[in-house]
LOLO-976611 format. One line per 2 residues: number of its first residue (from 1); their letters; for each residue z, y, x of C-alpha. Coordinates in pm, 1 decimal. Each point is the difference from the previous one (the first is absolute). Layout:
BEGIN
NUM = a = Z:Y:X ~ ... .
// end
This chain:
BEGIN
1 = xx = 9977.2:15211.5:19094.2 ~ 227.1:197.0:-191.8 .
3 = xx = 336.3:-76.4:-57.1 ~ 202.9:-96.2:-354.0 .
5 = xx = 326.7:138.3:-20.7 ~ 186.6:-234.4:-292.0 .
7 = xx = 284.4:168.7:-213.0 ~ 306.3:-217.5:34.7 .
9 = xx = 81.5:-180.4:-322.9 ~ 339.3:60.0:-41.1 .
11 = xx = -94.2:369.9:-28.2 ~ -218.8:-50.5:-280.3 .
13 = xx = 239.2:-249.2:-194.3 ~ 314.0:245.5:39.4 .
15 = xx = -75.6:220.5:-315.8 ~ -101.2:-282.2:-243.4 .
17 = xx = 286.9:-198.9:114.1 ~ 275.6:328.6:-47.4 .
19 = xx = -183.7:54.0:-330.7 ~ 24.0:-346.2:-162.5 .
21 = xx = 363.7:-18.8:128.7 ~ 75.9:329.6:-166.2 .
23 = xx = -155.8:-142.2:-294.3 ~ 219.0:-278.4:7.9 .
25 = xx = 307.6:192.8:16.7 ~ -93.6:225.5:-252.5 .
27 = xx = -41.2:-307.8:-274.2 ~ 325.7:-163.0:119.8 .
29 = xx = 172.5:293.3:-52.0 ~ -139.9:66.3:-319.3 .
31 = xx = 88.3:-406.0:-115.8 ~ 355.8:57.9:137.3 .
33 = xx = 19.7:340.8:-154.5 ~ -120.1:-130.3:-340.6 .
35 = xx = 191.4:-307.3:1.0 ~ 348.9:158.0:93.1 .
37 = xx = -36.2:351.2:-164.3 ~ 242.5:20.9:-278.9 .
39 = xx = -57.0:-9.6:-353.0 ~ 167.9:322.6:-207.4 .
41 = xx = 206.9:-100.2:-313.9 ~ -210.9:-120.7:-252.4 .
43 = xx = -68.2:213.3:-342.1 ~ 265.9:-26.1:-230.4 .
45 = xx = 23.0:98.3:-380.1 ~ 229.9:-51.5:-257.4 .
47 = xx = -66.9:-121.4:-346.2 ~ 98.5:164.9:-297.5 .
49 = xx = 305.3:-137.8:-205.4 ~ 22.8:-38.3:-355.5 .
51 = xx = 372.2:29.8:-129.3 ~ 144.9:-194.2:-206.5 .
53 = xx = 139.6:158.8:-348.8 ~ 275.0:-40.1:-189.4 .
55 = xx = 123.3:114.1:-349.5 ~ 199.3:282.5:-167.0 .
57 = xx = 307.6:-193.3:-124.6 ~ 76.1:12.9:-378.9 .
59 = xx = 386.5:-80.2:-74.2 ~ 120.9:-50.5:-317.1 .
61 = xx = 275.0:257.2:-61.2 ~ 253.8:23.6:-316.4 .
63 = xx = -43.3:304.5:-218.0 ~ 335.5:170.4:3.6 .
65 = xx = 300.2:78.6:280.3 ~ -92.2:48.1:342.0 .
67 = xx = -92.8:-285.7:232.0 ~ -155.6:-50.4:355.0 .
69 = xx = -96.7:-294.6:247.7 ~ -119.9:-40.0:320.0 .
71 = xx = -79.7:-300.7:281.1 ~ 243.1:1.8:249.6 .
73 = xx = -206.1:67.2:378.8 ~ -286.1:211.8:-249.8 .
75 = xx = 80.7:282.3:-70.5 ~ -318.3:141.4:-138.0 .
77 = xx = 89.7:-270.2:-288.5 ~ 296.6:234.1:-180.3 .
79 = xx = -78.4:36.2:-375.4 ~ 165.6:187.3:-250.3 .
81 = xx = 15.3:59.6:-376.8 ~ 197.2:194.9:-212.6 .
83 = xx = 233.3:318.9:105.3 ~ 75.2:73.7:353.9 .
85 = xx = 310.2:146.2:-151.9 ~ 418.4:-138.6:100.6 .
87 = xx = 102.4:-236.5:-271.5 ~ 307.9:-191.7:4.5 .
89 = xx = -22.9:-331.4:124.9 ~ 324.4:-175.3:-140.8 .
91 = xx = 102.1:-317.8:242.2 ~ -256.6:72.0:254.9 .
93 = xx = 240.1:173.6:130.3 ~ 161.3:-299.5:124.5 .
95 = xx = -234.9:-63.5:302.5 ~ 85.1:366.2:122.4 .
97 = xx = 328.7:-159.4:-24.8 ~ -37.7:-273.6:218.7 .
99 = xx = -163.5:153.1:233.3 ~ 207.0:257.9:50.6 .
101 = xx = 313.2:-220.4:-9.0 ~ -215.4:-210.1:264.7 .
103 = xx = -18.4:319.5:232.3 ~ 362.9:1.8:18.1 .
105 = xx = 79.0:-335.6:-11.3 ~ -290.2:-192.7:124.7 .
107 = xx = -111.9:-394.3:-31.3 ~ -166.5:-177.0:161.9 .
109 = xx = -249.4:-291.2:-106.6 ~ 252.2:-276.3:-73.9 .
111 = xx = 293.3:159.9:-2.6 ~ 289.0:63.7:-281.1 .
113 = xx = 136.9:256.8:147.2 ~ 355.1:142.4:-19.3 .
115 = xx = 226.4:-152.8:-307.4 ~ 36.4:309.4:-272.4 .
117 = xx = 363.2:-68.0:-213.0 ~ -81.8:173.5:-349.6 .
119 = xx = 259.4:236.7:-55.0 ~ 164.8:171.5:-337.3 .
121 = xx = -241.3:252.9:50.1 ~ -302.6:-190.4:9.9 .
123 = xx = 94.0:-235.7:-297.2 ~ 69.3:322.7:-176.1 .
125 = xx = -366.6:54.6:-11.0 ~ -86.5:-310.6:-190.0 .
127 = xx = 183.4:191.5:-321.3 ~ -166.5:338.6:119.6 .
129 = xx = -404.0:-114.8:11.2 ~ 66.9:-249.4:-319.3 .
131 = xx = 128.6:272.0:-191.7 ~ -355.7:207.4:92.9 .
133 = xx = -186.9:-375.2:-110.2 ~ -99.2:-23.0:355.7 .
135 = xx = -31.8:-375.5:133.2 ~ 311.6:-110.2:154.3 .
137 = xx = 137.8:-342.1:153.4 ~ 341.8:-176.2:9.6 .
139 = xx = 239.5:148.8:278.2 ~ 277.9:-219.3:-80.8 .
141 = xx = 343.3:132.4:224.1 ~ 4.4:-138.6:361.4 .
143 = xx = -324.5:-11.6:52.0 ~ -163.8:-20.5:338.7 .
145 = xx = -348.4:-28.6:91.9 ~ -196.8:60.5:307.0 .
147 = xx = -228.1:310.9:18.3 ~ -303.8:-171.9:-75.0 .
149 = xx = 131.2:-196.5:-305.3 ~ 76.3:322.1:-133.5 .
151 = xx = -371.2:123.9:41.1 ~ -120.2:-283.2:-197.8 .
153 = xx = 215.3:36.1:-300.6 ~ -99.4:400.5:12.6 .
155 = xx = -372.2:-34.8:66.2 ~ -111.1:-355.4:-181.0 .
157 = xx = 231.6:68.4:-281.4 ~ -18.1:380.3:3.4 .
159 = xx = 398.9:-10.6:-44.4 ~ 153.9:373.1:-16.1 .
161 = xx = 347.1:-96.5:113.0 ~ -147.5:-156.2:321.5 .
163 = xx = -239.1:293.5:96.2 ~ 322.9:189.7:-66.4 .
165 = xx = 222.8:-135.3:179.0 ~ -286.5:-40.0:311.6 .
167 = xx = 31.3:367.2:4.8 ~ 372.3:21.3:20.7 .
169 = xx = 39.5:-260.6:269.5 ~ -291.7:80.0:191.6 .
171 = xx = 106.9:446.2:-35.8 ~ 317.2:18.9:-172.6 .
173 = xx = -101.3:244.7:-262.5 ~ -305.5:44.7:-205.7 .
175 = xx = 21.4:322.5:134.4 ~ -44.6:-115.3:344.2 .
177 = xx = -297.6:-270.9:-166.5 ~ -152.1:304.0:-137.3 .
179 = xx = -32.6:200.4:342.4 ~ -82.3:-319.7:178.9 .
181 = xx = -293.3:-74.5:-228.1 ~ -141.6:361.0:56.2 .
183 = xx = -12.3:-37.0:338.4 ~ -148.5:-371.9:10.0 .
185 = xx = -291.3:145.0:-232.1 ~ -54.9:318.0:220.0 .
187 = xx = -19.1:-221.1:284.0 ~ -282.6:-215.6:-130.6 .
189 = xx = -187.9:249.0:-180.4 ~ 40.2:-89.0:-368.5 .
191 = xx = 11.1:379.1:-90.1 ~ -66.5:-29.1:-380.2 .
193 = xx = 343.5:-264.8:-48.8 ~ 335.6:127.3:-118.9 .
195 = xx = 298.9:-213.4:21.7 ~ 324.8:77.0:-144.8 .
197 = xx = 213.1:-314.8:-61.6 ~ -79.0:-356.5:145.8 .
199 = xx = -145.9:-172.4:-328.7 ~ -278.3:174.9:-195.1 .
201 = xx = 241.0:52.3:-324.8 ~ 1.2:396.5:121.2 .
203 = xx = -330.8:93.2:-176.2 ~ -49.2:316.9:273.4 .
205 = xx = -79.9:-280.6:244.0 ~ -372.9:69.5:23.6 .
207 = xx = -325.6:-117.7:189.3 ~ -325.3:45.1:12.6 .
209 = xx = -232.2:-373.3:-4.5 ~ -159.4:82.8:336.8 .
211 = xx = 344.3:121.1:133.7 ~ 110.0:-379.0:-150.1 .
213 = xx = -323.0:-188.6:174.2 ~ 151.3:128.9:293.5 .
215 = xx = 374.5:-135.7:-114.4 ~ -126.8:-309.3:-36.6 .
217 = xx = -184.5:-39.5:309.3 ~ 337.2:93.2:172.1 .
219 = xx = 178.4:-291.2:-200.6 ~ -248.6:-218.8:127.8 .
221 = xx = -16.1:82.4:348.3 ~ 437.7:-82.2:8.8 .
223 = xx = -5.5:-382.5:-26.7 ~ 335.1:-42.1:-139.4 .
225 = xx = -82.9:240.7:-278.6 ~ -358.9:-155.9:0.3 .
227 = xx = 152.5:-368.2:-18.0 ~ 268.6:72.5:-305.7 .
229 = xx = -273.1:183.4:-263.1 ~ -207.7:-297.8:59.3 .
231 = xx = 276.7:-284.0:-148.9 ~ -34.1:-98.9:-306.9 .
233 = xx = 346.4:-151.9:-30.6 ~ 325.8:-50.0:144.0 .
235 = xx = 348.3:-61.9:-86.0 ~ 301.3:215.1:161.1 .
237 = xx = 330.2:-82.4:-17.2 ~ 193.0:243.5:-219.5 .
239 = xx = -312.0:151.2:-174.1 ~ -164.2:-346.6:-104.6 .
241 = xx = -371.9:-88.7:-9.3 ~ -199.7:321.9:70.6 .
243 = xx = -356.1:-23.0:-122.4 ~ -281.7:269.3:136.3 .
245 = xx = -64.2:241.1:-307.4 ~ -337.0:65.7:157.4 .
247 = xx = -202.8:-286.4:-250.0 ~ -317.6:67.3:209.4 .
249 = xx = 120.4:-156.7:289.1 ~ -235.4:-256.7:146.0 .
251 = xx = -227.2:66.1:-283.2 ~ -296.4:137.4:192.2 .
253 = xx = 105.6:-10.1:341.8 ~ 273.6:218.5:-94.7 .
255 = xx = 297.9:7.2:208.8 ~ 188.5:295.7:-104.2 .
257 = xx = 140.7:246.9:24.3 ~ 205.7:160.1:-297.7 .
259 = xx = 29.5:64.0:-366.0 ~ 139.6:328.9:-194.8 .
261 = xx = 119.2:28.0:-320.9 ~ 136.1:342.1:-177.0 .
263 = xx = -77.6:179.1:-332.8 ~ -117.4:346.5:235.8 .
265 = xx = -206.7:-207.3:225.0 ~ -173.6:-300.8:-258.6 .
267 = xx = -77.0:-337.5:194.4 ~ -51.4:57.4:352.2 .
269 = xx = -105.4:-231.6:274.7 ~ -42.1:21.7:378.9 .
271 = xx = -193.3:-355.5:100.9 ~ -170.8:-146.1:283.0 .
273 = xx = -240.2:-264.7:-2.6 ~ -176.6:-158.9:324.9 .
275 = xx = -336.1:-196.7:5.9 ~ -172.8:-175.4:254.2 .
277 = xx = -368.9:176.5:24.8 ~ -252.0:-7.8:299.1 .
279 = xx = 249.5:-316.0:146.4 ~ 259.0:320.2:50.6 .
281 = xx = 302.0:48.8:-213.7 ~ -0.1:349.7:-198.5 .
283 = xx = 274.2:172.3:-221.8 ~ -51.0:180.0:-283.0 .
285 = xx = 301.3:229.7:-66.9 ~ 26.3:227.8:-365.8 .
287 = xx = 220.6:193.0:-236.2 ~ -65.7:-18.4:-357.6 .
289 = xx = 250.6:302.7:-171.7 ~ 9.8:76.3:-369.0 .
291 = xx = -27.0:-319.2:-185.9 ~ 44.2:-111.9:-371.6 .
293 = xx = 212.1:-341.1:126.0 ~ -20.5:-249.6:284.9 .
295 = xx = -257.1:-244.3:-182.6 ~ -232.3:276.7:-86.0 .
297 = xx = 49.5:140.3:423.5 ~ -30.1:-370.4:121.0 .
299 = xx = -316.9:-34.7:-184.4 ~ -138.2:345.0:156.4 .
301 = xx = 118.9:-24.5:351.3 ~ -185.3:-398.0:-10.4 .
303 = xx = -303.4:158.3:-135.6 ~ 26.1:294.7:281.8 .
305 = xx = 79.4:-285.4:262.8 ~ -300.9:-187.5:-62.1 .
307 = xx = -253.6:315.0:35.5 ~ 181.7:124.4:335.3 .
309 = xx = -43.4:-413.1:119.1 ~ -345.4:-16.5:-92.7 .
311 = xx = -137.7:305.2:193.8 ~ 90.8:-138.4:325.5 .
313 = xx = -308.9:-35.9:159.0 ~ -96.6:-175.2:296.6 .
315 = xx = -283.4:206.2:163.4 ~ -197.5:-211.7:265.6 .
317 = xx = -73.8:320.4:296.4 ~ -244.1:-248.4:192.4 .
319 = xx = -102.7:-408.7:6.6 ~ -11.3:-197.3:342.8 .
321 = xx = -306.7:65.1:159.1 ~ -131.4:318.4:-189.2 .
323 = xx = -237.3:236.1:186.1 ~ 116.7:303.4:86.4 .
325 = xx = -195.9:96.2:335.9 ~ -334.4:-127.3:156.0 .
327 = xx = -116.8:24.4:382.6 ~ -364.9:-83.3:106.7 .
329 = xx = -161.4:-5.7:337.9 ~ -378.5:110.4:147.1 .
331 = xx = -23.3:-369.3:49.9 ~ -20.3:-56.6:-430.2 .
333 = xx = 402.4:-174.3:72.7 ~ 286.4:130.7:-241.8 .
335 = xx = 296.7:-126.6:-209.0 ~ 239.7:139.9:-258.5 .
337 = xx = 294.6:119.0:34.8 ~ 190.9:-175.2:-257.0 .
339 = xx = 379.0:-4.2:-95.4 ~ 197.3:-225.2:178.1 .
341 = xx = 208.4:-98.5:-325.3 ~ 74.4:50.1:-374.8 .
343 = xx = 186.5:275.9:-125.3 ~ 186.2:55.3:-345.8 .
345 = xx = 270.8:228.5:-104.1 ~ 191.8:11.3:-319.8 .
347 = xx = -32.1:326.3:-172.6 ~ 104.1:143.8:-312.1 .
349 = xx = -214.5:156.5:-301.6 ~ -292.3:219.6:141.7 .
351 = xx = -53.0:9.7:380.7 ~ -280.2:168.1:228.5 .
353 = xx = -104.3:-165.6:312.5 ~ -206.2:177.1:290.4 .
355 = xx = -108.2:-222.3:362.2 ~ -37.0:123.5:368.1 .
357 = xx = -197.4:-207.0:223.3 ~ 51.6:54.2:358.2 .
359 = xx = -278.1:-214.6:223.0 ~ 54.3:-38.0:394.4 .
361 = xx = -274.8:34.3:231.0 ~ -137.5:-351.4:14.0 .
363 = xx = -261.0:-109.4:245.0 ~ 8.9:-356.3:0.9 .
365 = xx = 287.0:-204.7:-120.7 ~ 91.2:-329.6:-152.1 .
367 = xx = 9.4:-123.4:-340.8 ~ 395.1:87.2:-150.6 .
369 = xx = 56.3:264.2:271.5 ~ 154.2:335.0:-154.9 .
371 = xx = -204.1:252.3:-36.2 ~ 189.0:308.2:-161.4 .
373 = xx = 206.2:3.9:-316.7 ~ 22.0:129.0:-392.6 .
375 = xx = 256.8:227.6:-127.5 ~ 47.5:-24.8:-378.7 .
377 = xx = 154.5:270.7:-167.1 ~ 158.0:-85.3:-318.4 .
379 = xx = 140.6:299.4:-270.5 ~ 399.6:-83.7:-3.0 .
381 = xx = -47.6:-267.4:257.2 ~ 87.7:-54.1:337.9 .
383 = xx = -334.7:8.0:242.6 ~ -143.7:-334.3:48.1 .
385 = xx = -181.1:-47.3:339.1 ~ -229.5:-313.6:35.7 .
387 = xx = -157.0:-128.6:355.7 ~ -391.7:-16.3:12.5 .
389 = xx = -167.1:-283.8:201.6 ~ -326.7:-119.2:111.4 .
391 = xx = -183.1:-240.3:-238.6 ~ -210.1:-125.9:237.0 .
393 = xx = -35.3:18.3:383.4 ~ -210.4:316.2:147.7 .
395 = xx = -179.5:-168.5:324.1 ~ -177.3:89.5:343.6 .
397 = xx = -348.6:25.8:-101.1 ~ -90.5:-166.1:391.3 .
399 = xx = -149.1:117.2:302.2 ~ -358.7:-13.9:-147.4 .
401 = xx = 47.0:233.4:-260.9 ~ 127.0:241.6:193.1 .
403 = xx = -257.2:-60.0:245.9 ~ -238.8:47.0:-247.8 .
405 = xx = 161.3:273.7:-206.0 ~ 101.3:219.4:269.7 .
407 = xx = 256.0:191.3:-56.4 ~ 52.2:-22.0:-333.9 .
409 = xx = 342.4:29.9:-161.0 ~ 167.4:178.2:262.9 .
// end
């Protein structure tokens, strides 16, 4: 009988077995691989922006002289009208004065200051600048007042004898005024201003109205200079009850600064006036030369004050929660990026406004996580930079997506 040789099972078993198991790897690779393979970032685009627009301003300027204004902090708001030519400017002259005398004999907010004694000299003056009809007040002999009385019978009253005798206490000569006052306007740029004697009855002292916008802003920025043009009354001993000759003052917001009075130079005003626009507080600062009389120049420089007032604009650069970016996914997911807040700024007449949008790389991410930023660049404007955040959360699709998506995304 012949004999059956049998083929032992495990030998037959040992492929199938080796090829299910590699199988098995293979898929549990490909499940971890798929389920832990990163995502890249996903797409990202930015939206376009529409800028906001603003208008040409239209001021309302007088018809004769020479006269310019600007905004204090915008400087793209100077204006002009008239000449550009030197023209005397009568008792302007008095806050080169001051602060000139203030250079060499400083104050401080609050203080007096030193006690001036009035001497023959000095009284002398009141018969000197009354003889030329220039304003004057009483000097009567003995007379003592502190350094900052003095400045507020010269510069609310426009008194000659006190801008006088300012000069000779604070110099000794006018001579030595004179040279002192050269220098003080070299050294702040006011290259179109002559001074020759301390109170504006020299017609040859001459300025420009832009070379005065900048005068002015210089009286402003001195407080005790700053505080005395804005009084409208006070009473010193010796001189008596000193009213402000500037009528306009807090008419308008106006707070200042100086009036001018001469037959060369016509009615002349330097004036300041602030207003609260945009919840920010913004001064207006102007020279009027040339006029008829005061009344006629107060009416004018109101008029003026009101167009410069009303072309403060306040532009609105982006809302909360504007779009500037999207991001979407392979797995149909996205969100905005939107900006994290408001954003206004106050401008002045015409302004252009451009956006950059950076986005960051964004995979998945939570709803109010920052995502990248805008830059808005505004003409005669500091750059405004607003944060850009998530308006809704980005999510894992889950493991069966990418199980059944493999690969996608990354």
């Amino acid at each position: 009988m012949p004999r059956v040789v049998r083929r032992p099972r495990s030998a037959v078993r040992r492929p199938v077995t080796i090829s299910v198991v590699a199988v098995l790897v293979l898929a549990v690779g490909y499940l971890v691989a798929a389920a832990v393979v990163p995502f890249a970032p996903a797409s990202a685009a930015t939206t376009t922006y529409s800028a906001p627009t603003s208008t040409v301003p239209d001021l309302t300027f007088p018809g004769y002289g020479a006269t310019a204004v600007e905004a204090t902090d915008f400087p793209e708001s100077l204006r002009t009208s008239g000449d550009r030519e030197q023209r005397s400017i009568a008792s302007i002259t008095k806050v080169v004065t001051a602060l000139v005398v203030l250079e060499e004999k400083p104050l401080e907010p609050g203080e007096r200051g030193p006690t001036i004694r009035f001497t023959k000299q000095m009284q002398g003056l009141y018969a000197t600048y009354l003889a030329k009809n220039g304003e004057v007040a009483p000097m009567p002999d003995g007379l003592r007042l502190s350094e900052y009385q003095t400045f507020q019978v010269m510069l609310m009253k426009s008194a000659n004898n006190y801008a006088g005798s300012l000069a000779l206490w604070a110099f000794g000569s006018m001579d030595a005024y004179e040279k002192a006052a050269g220098t003080w306007l070299d050294e702040h740029g006011l290259d179109d201003t002559v001074i020759h004697e301390p109170t504006g009855l020299d017609p040859r002292n001459r300025s420009t109205a832009t070379d005065l916008v900048d005068l002015g802003q210089l009286a402003l920025a001195n407080p005790v200079v700053k505080e005395i043009v804005g009084t409208k009354q006070v009473t010193v001993p010796g001189a008596g009850e000193i009213e402000n000759s500037n009528k306009l003052l807090g008419l308008d917001g106006v707070e200042g600064i100086k009036t001018g009075t001469l037959d060369e130079a016509g009615a002349c005003l330097l004036f300041a006036a602030t207003y609260e626009r945009g919840g920010r507080q913004v001064t207006v600062v102007g020279a009027m030369l040339g006029g008829v009389d005061h009344d006629s120049l107060d009416d004018d420089v109101q008029r003026l004050l009101r167009s410069v007032a009303d072309n403060f604009q306040l532009v609105t650069l982006t809302h909360e929660g504007q779009t500037f970016g999207t991001y979407s996914t392979p797995w149909q997911d996205g969100a905005d990026a939107v900006a994290a807040k408001a954003s206004e700024v106050l401008v002045w007449g015409k302004s252009t406004v451009t956006a950059k949008t950076h986005l960051d790389p964004v995979t998945v991410g939570d709803r109010g996580e920052r995502v990248g930023r805008v830059r808005f660049t505004i003409s005669d404007h500091a750059a405004v930079t607003v944060p850009l955040e998530l308006d809704r959360s980005i999510t894992d699709p889950g493991v069966w997506w990418r199980w059944t998506n493999p690969f996608q995304g990354t």
